[in-house]
TORTI-307498 format. One line per field, with one value per residue (C-alpha): residue number from 1; residue in one letter; x, y, z. Coordinates in pm, 1 decimal. Layout:
<sites>
num: [NUM/...]
residu: [A/...]
u: [X/...]
v: [Y/...]
w: [Z/...]
</sites>
This chain:
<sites>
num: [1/2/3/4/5/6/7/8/9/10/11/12/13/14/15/16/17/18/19/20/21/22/23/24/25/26/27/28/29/30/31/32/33/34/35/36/37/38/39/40/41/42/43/44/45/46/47/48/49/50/51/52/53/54/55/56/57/58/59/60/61/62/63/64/65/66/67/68/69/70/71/72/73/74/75/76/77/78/79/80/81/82/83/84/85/86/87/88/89/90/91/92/93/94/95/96/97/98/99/100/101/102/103/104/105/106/107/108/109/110/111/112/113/114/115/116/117/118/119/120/121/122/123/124/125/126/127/128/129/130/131/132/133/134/135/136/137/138/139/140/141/142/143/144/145/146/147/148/149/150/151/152/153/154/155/156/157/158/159/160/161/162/163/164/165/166/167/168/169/170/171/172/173/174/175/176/177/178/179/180/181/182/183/184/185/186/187/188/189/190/191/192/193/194/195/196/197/198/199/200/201/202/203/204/205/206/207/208/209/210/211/212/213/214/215/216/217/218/219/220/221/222/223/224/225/226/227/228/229/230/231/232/233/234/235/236/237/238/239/240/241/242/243/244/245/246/247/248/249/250/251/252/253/254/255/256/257/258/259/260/261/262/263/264/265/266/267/268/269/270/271/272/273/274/275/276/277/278/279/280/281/282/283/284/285/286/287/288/289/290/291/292/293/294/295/296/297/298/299/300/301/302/303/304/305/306/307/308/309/310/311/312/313/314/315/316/317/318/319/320/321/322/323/324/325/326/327/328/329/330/331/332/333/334/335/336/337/338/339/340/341/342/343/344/345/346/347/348/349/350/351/352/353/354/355/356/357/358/359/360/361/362/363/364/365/366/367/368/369/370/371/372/373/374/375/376/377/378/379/380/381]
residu: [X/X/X/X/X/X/X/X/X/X/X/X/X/X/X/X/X/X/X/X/X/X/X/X/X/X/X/X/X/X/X/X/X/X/X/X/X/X/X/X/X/X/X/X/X/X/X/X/X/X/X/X/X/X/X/X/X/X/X/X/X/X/X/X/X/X/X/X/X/X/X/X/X/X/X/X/X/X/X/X/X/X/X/X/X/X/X/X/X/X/X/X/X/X/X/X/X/X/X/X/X/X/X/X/X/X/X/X/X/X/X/X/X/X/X/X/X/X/X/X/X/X/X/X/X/X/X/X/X/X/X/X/X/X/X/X/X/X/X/X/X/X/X/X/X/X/X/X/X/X/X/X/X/X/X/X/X/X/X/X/X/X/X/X/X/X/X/X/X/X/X/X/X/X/X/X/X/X/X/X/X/X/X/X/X/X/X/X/X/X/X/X/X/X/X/X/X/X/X/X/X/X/X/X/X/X/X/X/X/X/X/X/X/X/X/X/X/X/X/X/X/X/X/X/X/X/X/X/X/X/X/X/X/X/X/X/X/X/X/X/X/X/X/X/X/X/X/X/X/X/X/X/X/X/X/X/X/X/X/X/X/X/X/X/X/X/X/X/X/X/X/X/X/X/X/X/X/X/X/X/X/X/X/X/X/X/X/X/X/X/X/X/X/X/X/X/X/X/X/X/X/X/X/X/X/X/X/X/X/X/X/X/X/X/X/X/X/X/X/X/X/X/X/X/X/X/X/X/X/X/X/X/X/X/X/X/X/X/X/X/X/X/X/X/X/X/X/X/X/X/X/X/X/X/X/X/X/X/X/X/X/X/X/X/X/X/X/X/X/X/X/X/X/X/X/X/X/X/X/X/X]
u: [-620.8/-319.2/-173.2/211.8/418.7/763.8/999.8/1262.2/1459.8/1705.4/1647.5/1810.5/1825.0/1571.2/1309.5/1310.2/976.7/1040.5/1048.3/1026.2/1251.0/1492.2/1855.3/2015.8/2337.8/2372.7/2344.2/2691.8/2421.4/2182.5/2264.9/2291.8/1956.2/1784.5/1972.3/1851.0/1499.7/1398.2/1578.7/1322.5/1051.2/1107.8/1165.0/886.4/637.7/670.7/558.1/212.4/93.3/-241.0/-236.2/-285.2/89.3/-22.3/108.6/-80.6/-282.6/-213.2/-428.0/-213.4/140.8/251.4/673.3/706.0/974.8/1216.9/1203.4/1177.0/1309.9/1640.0/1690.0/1760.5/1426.2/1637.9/1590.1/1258.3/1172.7/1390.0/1222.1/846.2/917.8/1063.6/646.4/544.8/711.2/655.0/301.1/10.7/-36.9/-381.1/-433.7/-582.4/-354.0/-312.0/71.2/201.1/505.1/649.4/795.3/975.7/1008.9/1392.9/1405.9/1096.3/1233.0/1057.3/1336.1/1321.7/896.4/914.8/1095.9/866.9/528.5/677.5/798.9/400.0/378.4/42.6/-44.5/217.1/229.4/412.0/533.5/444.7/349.8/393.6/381.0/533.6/885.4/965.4/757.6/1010.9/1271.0/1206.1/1108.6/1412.6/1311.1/1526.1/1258.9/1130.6/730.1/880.0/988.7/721.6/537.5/774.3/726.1/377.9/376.3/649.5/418.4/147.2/401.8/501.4/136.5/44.3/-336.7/-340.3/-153.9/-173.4/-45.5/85.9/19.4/41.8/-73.5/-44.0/345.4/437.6/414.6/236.9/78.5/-304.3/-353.2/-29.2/-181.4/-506.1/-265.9/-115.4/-457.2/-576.1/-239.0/-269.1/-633.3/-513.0/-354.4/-598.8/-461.0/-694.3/-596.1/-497.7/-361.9/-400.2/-183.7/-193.5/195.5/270.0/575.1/738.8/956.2/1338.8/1302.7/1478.6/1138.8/1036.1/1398.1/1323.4/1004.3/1126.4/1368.7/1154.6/1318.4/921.6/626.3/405.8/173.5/-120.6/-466.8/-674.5/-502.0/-457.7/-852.2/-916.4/-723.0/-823.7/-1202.0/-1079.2/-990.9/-1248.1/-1481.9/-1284.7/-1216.0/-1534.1/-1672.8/-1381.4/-1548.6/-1336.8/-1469.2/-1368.9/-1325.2/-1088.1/-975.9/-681.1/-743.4/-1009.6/-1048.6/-1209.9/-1490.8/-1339.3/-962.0/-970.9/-644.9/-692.3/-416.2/-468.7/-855.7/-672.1/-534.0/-890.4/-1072.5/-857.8/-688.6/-398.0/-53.0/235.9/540.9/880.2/1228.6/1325.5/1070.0/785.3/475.1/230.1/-98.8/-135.8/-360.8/-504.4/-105.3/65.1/409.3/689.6/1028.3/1340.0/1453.7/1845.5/1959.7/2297.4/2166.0/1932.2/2190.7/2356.5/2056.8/1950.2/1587.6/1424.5/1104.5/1154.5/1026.5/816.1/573.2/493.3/123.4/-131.7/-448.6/-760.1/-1083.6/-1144.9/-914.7/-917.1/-1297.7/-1206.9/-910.0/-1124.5/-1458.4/-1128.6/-975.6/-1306.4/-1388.4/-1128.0/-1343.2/-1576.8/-1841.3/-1778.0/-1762.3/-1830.2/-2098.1/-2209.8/-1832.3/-1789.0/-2056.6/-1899.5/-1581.4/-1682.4/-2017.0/-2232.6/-2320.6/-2119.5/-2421.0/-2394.4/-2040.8/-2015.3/-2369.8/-2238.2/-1963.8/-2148.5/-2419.4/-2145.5/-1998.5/-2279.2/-2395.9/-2054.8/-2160.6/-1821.5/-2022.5/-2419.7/-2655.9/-2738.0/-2956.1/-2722.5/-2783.3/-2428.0/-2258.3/-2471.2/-2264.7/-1985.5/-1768.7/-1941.6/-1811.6/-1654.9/-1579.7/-1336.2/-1167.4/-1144.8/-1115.2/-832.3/-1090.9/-1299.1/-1038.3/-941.9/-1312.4/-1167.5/-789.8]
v: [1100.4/889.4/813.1/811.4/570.1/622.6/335.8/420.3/60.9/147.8/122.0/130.8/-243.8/-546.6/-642.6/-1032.6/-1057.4/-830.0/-1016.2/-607.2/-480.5/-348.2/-260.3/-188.5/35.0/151.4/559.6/576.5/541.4/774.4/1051.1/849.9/692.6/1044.2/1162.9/850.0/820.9/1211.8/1123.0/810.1/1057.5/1306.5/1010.7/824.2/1116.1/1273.7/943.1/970.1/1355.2/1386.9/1372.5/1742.7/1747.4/1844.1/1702.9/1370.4/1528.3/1355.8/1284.5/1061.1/1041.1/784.3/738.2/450.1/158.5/43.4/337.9/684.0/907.5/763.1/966.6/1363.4/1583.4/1773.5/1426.8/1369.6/1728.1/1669.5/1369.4/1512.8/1834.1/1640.7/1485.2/1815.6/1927.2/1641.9/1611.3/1818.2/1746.5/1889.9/2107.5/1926.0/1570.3/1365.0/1327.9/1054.1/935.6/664.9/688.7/423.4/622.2/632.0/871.3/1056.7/1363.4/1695.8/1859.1/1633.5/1579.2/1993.9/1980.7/1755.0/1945.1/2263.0/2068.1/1975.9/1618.7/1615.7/1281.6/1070.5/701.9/578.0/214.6/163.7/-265.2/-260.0/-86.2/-354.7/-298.7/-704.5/-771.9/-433.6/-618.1/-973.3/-898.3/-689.1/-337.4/-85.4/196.3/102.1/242.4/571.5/675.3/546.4/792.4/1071.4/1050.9/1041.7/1421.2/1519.1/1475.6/1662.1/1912.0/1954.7/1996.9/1690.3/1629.2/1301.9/1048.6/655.2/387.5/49.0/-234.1/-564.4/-877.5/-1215.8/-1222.0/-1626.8/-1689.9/-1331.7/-1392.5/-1295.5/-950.1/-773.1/-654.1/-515.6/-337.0/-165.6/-104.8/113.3/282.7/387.2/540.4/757.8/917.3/979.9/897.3/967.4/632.8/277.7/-42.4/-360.4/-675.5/-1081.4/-1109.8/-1358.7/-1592.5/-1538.1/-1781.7/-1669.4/-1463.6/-1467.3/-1485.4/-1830.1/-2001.3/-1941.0/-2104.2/-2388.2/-2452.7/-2446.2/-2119.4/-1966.5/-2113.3/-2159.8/-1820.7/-1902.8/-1896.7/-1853.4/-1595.3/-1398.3/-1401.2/-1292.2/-1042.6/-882.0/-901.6/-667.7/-428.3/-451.6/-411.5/-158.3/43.9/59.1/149.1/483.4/611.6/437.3/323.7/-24.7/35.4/-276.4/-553.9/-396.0/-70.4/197.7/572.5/850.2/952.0/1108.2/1011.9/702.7/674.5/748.3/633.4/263.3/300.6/364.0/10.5/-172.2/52.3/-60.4/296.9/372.2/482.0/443.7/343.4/424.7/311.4/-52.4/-321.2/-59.1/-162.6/14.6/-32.0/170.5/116.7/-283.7/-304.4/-420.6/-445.8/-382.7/-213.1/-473.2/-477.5/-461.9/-155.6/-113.4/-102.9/155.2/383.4/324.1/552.8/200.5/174.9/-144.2/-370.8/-703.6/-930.8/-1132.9/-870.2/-720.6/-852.7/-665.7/-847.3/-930.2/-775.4/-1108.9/-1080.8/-736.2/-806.3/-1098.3/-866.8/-594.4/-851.1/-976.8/-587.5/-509.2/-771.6/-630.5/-330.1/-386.0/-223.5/-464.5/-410.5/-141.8/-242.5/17.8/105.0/-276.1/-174.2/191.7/16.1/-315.0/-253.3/-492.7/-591.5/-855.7/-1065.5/-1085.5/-1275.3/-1386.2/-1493.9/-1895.5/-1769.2/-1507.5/-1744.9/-2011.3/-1767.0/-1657.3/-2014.2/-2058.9/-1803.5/-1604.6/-1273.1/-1174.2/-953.1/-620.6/-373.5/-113.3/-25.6/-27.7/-260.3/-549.3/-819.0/-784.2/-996.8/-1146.3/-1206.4/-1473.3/-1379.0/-1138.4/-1463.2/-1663.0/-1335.8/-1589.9/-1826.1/-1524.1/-1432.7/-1723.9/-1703.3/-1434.7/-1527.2]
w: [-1433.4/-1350.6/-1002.4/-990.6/-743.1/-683.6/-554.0/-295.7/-227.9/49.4/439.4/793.4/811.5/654.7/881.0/922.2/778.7/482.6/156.5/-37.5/-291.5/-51.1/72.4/339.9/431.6/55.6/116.9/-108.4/-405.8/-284.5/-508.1/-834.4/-733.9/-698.7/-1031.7/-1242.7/-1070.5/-1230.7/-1517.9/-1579.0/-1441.1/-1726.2/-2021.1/-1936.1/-1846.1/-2200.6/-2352.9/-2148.8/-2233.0/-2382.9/-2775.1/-2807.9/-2649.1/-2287.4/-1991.0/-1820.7/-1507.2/-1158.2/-865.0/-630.5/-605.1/-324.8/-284.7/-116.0/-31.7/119.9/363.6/188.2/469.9/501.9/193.3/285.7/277.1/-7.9/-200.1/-134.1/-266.5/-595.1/-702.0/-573.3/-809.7/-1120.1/-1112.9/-1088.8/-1376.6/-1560.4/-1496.8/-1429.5/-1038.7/-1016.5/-672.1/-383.7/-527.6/-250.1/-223.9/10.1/162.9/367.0/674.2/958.0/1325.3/1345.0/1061.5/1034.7/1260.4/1316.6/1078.4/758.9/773.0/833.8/534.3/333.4/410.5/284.6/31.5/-105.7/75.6/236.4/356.7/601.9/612.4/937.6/1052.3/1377.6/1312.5/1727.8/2008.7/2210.9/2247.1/2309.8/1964.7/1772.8/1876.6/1822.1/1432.8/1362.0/1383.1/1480.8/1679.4/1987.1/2066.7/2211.4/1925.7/1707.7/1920.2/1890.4/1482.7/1520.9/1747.3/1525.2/1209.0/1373.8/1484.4/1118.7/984.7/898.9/902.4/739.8/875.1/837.1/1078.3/960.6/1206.2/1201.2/1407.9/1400.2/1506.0/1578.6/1958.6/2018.7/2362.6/2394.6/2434.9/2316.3/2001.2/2135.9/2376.2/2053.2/1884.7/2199.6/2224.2/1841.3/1858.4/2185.4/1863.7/1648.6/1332.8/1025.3/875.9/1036.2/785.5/1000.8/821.8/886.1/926.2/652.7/656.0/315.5/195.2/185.7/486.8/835.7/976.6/744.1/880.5/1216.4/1198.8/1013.7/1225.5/1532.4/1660.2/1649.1/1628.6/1327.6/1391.3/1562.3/1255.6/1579.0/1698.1/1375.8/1285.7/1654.3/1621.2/1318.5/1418.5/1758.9/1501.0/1292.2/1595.6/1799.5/1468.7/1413.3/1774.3/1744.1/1433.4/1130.0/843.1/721.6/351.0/243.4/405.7/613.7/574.2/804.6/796.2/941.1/711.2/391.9/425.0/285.4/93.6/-235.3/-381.9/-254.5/-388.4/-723.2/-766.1/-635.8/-865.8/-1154.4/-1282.8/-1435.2/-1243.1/-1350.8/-1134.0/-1122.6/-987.5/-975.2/-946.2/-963.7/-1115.6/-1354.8/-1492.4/-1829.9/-2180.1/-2057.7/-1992.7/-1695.7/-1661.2/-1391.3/-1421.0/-1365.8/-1022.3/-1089.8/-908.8/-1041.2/-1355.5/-1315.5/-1108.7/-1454.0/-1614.4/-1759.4/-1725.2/-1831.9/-1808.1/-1664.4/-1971.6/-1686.3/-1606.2/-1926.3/-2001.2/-2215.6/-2086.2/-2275.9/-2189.8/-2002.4/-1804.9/-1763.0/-1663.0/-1430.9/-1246.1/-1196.7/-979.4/-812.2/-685.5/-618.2/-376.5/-191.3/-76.5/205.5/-27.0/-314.6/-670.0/-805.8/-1120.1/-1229.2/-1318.7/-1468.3/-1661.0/-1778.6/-1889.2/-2010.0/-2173.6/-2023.7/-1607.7/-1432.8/-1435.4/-1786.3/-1738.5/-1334.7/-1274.4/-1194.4/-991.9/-796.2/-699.3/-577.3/-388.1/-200.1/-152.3/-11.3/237.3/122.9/-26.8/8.7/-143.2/-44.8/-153.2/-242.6/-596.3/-754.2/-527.4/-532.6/-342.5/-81.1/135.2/459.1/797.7/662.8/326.4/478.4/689.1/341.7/123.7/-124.2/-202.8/-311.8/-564.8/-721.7/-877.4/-1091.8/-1117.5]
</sites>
């Protein structure tokens, strides 16, 4: 099975945190981007068939961005039904797309259900309308809310809620206001994210020069246990480090990457993981409106089975369950013990992972192994 991810680099306007592959006011391009997008869909799915000459079969396909609805529904359909005819999209695929509040209307997600899209992905990040506003987005929480009733007018049964926390100078209590406003709703699947300052954003210049504050480390952990707890307490299972479900809707997709299986990406800067190979397409858009399709030289890696080994400890750490070793095990031939026994027991000396007696998953994060998750990782980068 492969997943499929499908890059969509245009929005409304740039957040002033958002350091993504993305562009603003560039809808001119729309249709060549659509056009060239299926044609690299077609090209590149007929190199990945199975060798009897069938089509590659499909569990996930997430289009993601930038903002995906700011393209028509029409679009969104075109490029959804060049993967299905370029790959077998088994029935019951989880198909996902991305969606800000301003454009996901009643009309256009109407549109995309018929269309096959089953799962929803909405970005609230706030419900306060002073913290919207401060970090550049352009919906206030009224009409975060509106998408959200317009998804479930349109049928959707799985919808996810971006949030994040952490914003510099965010006064106590602001985001626990939006965490109780967002399970009123119900959604069957909440991301919580640490804002992080990335370098070469509006957001990282106005804390340098004093406009903001650095953001608050006390703050940000406090917040993140309140959702872990209250998350928790309304029936959502913490799977991975941001993310919580209702039982059964994880996103499968997302478990795709920290289980270490192939997908294959498309549309500027998308990334895939295929045959031990990882590589990224480049990022120039003009280029690839052009019907130019290349890999950016940077990104191409075909890792060893050490590191293949070592990448897979570090995605799994990522899940709340841990590793998965009796999978290590499938794919590599021998246990992790058998190659991680030094590092394992420093970690849990370091009080960052523990035992448990849980057959296949062995070891998972701690308390605060989930605070100082990075140090966890560079054991296996």
């Amino acid at each position: 099975m492969l997943g499929i991810y499908v890059h969509v680099p245009f929005c409304v306007k740039k957040c002033g945190y958002c350091d993504f592959l993305s562009f603003p006011g560039m809808e001119n391009c729309f249709r060549g981007y659509v056009k060239a997008l299926c044609g690299e869909i077609e090209s590149r799915g007929k190199l990945h068939g199975t060798e009897e000459g069938g089509k590659a079969r499909v569990d996930t396909v997430f289009i993601g961005g930038g903002t995906p609805t700011v393209l028509p529904a029409e679009y969104l359909a075109e490029i959804l039904g060049t993967v299905e005819k370029t790959f077998d999209v088994i029935p019951g695929a989880e198909i996902t797309v991305e969606a800000n509040p301003e454009s996901a209307t009643f009309e256009k997600l109407s549109k995309l259900r018929e269309a096959g899209f089953n799962r929803l992905s909405i970005g609230f990040q706030s419900l306060s309308d002073r913290r919207l506003s401060a970090i550049g987005r352009i919906h206030d929480s009224k009409k975060a809310l509106e998408a959200f009733a317009a998804a479930r007018k349109a049928g959707f049964d799985n919808v996810n809620v971006d949030l994040i926390f952490g914003f510099p100078g965010e006064p106590e209590g602001e985001f626990a206001a939006t965490l109780e406003g967002v399970l009123t709703l119900k959604p069957e699947h909440v991301s919580c994210y640490s804002l992080i300052v990335e370098e070469g954003t509006p957001l990282a210049e106005n804390v340098r020069s004093g406009m903001l504050p650095e953001p608050d480390d006390v703050r940000d952990r406090a917040d993140y246990r309140l959702a872990v707890r209250r998350l928790k307490e309304a029936g959502y299972v913490h799977y991975e480090i941001s993310n919580f479900a209702l039982p059964g809707r994880e996103s499968r997709h997302n478990l795709r990457y920290w289980h270490q299986r192939e997908y294959l990406g498309f549309g500027p800067g998308a990334s895939s993981f295929y045959g031990g190979r990882r590589f990224a397409n480049s990022s120039d858009v003009e280029r690839y409106v052009s019907g130019i399709f290349e890999t950016d030289p940077d990104s191409d890696e075909t890792m060893t089975q050490a590191a293949l080994r070592d990448e897979f400890m570090m995605l799994g750490f990522r899940l709340t369950e841990g590793p998965d070793f009796d999978l290590f095990a499938e794919k590599f031939g021998r246990r992790p013990e058998d190659y991680f026994a030094g590092r394992l027991e420093k970690l849990e000396k370091r009080g960052l992972i523990e035992k448990r007696a849980c057959g296949g998953r062995p070891y998972a994060l701690t308390e605060k192994g989930l605070d100082f998750a990075n140090e966890v990782f560079e054991e296996f980068v």
